[in-house]
N, C-alpha and C positions, 0 to 999 in steps of 0.2 A: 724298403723291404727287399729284400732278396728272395731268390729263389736258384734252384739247382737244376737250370734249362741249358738247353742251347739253344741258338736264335733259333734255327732250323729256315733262315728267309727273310725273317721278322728284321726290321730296322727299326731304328732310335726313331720316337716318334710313332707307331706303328699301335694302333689300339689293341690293347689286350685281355684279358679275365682272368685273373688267377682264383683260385678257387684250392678250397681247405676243405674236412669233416668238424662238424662242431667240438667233438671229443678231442682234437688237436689243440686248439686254442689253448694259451696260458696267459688266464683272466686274473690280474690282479687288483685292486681298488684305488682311487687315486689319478692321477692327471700325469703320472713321474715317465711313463712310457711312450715309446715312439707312435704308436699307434692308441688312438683313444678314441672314445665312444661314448654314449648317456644311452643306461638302462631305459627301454622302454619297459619293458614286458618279464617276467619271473614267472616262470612257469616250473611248480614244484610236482615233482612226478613220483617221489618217493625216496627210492635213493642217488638221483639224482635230481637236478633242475636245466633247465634249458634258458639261457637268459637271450631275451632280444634287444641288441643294439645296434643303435643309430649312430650311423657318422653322416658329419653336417654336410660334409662335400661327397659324398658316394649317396648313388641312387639305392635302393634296398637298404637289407637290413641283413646285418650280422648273428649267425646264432654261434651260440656257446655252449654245451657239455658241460656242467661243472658237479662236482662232488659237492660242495660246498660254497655258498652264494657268499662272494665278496665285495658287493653293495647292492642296494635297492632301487627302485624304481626312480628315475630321474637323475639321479647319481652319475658320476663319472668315471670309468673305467679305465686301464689301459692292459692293450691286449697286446701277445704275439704269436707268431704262429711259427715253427721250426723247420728252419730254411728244407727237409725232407720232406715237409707235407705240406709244401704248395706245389701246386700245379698249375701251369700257364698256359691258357689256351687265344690261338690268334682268332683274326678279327670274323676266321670262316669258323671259329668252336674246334678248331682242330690244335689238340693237344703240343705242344712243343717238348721234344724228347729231353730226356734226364740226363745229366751228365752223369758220367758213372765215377 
């Protein structure tokens, strides 16, 4: 995954967070992407849904914004997220600036 930071300090090695809005995510069905997941949780809200996914090797749990749910509960996902709406914060929570 990428993101559109600059070190600001941070070195190779150097623990990080990056962090997304669920409404960002681009949830598609399937194992074919870089980034995958298994549906825990579908939470239908009306005109949207919120899906909670699990990755094996990350602590938490991923949420997603979706318009339309494209699989169900236990299923396999694969998500991304657009290199502009991540954000990387170092190991104090402090934000690392954006490249322009």
């Amino acid at each position: 995954m990428k993101a559109s930071v600059k070190a600001d300090g941070a070195k190779v090695g150097d623990a990080v967070t990056v962090g997304f809005r669920p409404e960002h995510l681009n949830v598609t069905a399937g194992d074919k992407g870089a980034l995958t997941a298994t549906v825990q949780l579908v939470e239908d809200l009306g005109d949207h849904s919120i899906m909670h996914l699990d990755r094996e090797a990350v602590e938490g749990r991923v949420l997603a914004k979706v318009e339309k749910v494209p699989a169900s509960e236990g299923q396999t996902v694969s998500f991304e997220i657009p290199v502009a709406e991540c954000h990387v914060f170092d190991a104090k929570g402090m934000a690392l600036s954006r490249r322009d």
